[in-house]
N, C-alpha and C positions, 0 to 999 in steps of 0.2 A: 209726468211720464205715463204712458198709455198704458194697459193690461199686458195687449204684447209686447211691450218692451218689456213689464217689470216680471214677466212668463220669459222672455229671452234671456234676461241676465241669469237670472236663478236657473234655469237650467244650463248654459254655460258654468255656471260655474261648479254644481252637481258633476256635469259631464269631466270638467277638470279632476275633480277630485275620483272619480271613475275611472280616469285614462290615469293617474299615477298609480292605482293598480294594476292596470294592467302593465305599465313602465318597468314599476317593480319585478316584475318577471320576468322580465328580459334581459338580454347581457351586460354588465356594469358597464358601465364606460367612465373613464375621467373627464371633470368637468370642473376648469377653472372660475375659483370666483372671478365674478367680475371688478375691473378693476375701479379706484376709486378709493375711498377714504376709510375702508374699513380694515387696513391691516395693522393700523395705528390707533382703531378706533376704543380698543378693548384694554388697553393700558387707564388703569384711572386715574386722575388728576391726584400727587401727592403733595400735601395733605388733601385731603377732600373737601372740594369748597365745604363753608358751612350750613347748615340748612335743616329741613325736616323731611321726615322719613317720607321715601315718593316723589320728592323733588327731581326735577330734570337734571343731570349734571350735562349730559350732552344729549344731537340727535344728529341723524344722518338719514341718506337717503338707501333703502336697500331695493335690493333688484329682485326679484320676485324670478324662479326661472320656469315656474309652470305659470305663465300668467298670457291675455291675450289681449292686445294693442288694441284700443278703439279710439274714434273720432271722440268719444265724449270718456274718455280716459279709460284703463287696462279694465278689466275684470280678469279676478275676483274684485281687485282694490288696488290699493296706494298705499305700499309700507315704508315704513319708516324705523331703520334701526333707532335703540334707544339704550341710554347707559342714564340708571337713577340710583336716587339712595335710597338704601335698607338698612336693615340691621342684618350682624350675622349671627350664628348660633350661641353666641354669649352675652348677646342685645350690643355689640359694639360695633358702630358705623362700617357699613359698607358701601363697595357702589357694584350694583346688579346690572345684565345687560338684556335687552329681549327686542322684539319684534312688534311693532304694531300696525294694523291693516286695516285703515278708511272704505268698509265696501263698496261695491260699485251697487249692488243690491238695496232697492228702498227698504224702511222701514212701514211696512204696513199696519201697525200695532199703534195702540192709543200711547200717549205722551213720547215723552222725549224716546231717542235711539237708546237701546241697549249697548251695555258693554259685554263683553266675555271673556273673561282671563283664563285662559288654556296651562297649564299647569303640566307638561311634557310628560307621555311616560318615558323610562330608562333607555337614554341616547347611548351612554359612555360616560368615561369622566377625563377623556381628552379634552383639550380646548375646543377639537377642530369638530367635536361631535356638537355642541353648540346648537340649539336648533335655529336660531338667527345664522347662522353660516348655512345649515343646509339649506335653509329654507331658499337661497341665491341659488343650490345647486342639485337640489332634489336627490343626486345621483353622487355619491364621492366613493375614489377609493385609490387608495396607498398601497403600492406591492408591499408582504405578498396577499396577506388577509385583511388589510384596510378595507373595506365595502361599508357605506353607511343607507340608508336608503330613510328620506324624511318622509317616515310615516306618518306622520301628524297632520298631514295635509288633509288626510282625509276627514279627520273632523273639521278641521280648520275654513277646508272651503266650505263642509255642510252647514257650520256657523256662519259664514259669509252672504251664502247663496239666501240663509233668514232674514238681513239685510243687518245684522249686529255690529258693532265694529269687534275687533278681535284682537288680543294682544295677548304675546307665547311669551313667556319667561324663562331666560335663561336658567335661572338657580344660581345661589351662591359657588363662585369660582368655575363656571363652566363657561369657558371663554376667557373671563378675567383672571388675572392671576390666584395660587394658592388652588389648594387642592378644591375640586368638588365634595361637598359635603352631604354624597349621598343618603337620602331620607333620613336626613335628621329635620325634625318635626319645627322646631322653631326656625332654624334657615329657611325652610321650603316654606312655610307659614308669611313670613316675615317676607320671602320676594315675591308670591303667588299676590300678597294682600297690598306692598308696595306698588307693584308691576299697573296695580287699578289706579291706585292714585298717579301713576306719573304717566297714566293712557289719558287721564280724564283733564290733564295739566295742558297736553297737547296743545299747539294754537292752527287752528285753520282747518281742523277734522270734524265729522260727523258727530261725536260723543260730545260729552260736557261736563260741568261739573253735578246739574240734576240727574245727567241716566243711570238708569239701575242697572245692578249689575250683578254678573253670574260668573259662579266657575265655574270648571270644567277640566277632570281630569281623572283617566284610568292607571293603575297598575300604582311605580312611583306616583305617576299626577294626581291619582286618586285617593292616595294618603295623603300629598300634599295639601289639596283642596279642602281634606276631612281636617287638617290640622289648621285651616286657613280659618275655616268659617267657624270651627270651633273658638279660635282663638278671636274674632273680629269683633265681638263685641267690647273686648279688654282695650285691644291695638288699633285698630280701626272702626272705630262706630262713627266716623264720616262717611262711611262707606254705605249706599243702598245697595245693599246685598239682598237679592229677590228670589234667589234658589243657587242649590249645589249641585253641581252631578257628579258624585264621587263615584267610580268603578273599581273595582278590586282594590282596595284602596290598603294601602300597607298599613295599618292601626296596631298592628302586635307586631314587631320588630323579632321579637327572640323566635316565636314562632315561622315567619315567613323563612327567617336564616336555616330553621330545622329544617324546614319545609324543599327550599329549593336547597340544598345540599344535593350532590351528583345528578344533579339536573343539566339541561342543553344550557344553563343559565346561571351555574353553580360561581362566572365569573363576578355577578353582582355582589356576591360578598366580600371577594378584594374589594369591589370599591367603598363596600361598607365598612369594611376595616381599616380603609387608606381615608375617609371621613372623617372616623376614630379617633384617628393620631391627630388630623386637624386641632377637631372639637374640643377633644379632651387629651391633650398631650400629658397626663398623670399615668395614661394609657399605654405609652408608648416604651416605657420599659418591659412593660407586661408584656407585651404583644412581640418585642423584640425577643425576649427571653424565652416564649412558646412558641416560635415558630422557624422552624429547621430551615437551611439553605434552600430547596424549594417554595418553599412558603414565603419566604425574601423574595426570591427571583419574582414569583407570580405575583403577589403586591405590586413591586418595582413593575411591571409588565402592565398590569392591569389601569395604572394610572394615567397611561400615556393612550387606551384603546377603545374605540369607539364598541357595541354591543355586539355588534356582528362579530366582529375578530376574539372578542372576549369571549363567546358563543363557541365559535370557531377552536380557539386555543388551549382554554379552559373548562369546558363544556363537558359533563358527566365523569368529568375528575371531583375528585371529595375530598371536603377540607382535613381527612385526619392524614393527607398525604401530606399539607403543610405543618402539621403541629407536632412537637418534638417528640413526643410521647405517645403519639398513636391516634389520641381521640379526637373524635370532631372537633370541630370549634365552638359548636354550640353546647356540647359534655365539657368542654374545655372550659366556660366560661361561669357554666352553673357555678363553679366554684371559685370564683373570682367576685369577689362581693360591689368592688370597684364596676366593674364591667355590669353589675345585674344592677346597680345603683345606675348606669348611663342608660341600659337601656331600656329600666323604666321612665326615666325623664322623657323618651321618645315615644311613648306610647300614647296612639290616639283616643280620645276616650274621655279625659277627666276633666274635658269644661262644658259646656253647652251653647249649640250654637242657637240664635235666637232669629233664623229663618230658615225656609223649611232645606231639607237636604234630601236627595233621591241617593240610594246606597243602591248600586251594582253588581249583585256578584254570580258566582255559578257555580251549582255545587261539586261539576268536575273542574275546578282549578286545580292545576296541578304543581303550580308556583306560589300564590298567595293563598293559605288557605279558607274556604268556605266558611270556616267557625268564626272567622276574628270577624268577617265583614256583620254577622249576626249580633255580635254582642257586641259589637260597636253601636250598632242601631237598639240593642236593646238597653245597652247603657243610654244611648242620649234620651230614648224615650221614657224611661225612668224618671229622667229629669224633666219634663216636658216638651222636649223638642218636638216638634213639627217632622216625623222622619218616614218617607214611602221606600221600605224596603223590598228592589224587586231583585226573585230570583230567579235564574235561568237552569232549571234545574234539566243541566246535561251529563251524560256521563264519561267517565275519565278517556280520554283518545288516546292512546300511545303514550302514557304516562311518563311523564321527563323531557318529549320533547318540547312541552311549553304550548304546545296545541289548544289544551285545553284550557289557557290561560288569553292567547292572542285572539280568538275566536268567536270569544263572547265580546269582545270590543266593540267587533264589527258587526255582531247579531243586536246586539241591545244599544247601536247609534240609532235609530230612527227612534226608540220608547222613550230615549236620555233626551231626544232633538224636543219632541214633541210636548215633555216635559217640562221643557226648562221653558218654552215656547210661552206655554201654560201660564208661567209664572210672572212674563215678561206683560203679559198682556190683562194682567188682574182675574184669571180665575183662580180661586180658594182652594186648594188642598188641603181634607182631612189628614193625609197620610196612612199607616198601616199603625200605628200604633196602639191604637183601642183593641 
């Protein structure tokens, strides 16, 4: 492939990930998936074939709907739904679903292709919020606040347009059946670090079983990612893991829940509570007992609602409107020894990853706070990790509406791009650690 061709794809596909911004801002419209084998496709095989974790259980073809038809095939790529095995949050088999995307972009980099396992941040914890469903439709929405809009494109093509292959993980139960198990640290861990192994299992794509490979994820993705690469030395050390880019990455759980309380985004704790009752059903009386007829309904509400309508619905209401007694849920909980026992088990921090990790944050976040993403990187450097923690030190915008959370995403994509780039191609990182 000549220069200009391999200067045409990559900026096609840059330009793609450009124009779903601007998409974004314009009138929702409904957009039917396309049709084909994926309305069946999200039911797992019971029992589960047998096998090991990462394994393929199925695959399918998916339709891409920001995508543009060539002679020598689409750009950005060629995806491919995929349904594999993981574990779930109590190491007990599951089957996980995600997205993987053959680029049309070369690999310019010495050795074999790169992988990059994208790690979603906070869709929903409907099925339909799914990032493999959006990703067929870019644009979805259910009267009367249904609106989903797949943001993850944007990184997703700017991965692409590098020439990496790329594969988005759905997370346990989002899509498949049973509830989503929002940011609990070993689920998200367990499908972010399966989701590689069963991209590189693939037959007939660009990856392999020698490419190295990367995560990559903000907000929820970004604690997922921290808990992935923390964990991979234990779970997956088949894995060439070559760098992290963790962004706001949820590492302290009790904090973040204090944190976004009566926020535009206060609905993300139904779904950490509707997790809860998953994970830890010893929970579920507790939780039944402290929280008033409102607090019922918004749970039950919340399980069924992509971010937007959660935003929409539940947004800058405060959790002591659910709890029988007045107090938040996070005053609520201090005194529940059960609940401070789950969610320190959730807590990013207590292993050590053993390649290097880039940590994201900004000191006006006004959703995940500023301090955990510090002492996450100061704990692992303690240990000796390999950690370049950069900060975007902005200050708070309109505190609550989540501004100052969404914002830095999209300021610190090209420093995360170029970083990971870095990694892919054998230059050495000191890090920030010394």
């Amino acid at each position: 492939m000549g220069c200009g061709r391999v200067r045409a794809v990559k900026l096609a596909g840059v330009g793609l990930a450009l124009c779903l911004g601007i998409v974004g801002l314009g009138v929702p419209t409904a957009v039917a998936e396309p049709p084909g084998p994926a309305a069946g496709f999200y039911t797992p095989p019971n029992p589960l074939p047998p096998g090991a974790e990462g394994d393929l259980i199925r695959t399918g073809p998916s339709n891409l709907a920001l995508s543009l038809p060539l002679p020598n095939g689409p750009i950005p790529g060629t995806a491919t739904r995929v349904m594999y095995r993981s574990q779930d949050a109590n190491d007990q088999p599951n089957a996980v679903t995600g997205t993987y995307i053959d680029p049309s972009a070369p690999w310019t980099g010495p050795g074999p292709r790169p992988l990059v396992v994208i790690a979603p941040g906070t869709h929903g914890q409907g099925d339909q919020c799914a990032p493999s469903h959006q990703l067929n439709n870019v644009l979805t929405y259910q009267p009367i606040l249904g609106l989903m809009v797949e943001y993850e494109l944007v990184s997703t093509y700017a991965l692409l347009s590098k020439g990496y292959g790329v594969m988005i993980t759905d997370y346990d139960g989002l899509g498949t059946p049973g509830t989503h198990t929002y940011v609990n640290r070993a689920a998200e861990a367990h499908a972010v670090l399966d989701a590689a192994r069963a991209a590189l299992k693939l037959q007939g794509v660009k990856v392999g079983p020698d490419s190295p490979v990367g995560l990559w994820g903000y907000s929820q993705g970004g604690g997922a990612v921290a808990a992935a690469t923390e964990l991979a030395p234990e779970y997956a050390p088949d894995l060439k893991i070559a760098g992290t880019y963790a962004g706001a990455p949820v590492a302290d759980l009790a904090a973040t829940l204090s944190q976004v309380d009566g926020t535009f985004l206060t609905g993300v704790i139904a779904y950490t509570v509707n997790g809860l009752k998953r994970t830890n059903p010893e929970l579920i009386p507790i939780i039944d007992a402290s929280t008033n007829a409102n607090g019922k309904a918004v749970l039950a509400a919340a399980e069924n609602q992509c971010i937007v309508e959660s935003a929409l619905t539940i947004g800058f209401h405060r959790t002591n409107e659910w709890i029988a007694n007045g107090q938040s849920l996070s005053d609520y909980l201090k005194n529940i020894p059960e609940a401070q026992e789950v969610l320190a088990e959730n807590r990013v921090g207590n292993r050590t990853p053993n390649s290097p990790v880039y940590v994201d944050t900004s000191t006006g976040d006004d959703i995940v706070p500023y301090g955990q993403a510090e002492q996450l990187s100061r704990e692992w450097c303690g240990r000796g990790a390999n950690v370049t923690l950069n900060t975007q030190r902005l200050p708070f915008i309109l505190p609550g509406l989540a501004l100052g959370h969404v914002l830095p995403d999209f300021i610190g994509l090209t420093g995360g791009l170029n970083w990971i780039d870095a990694r892919f191609r054998g230059v050495p990182t000191a890090g920030t650690c010394a």
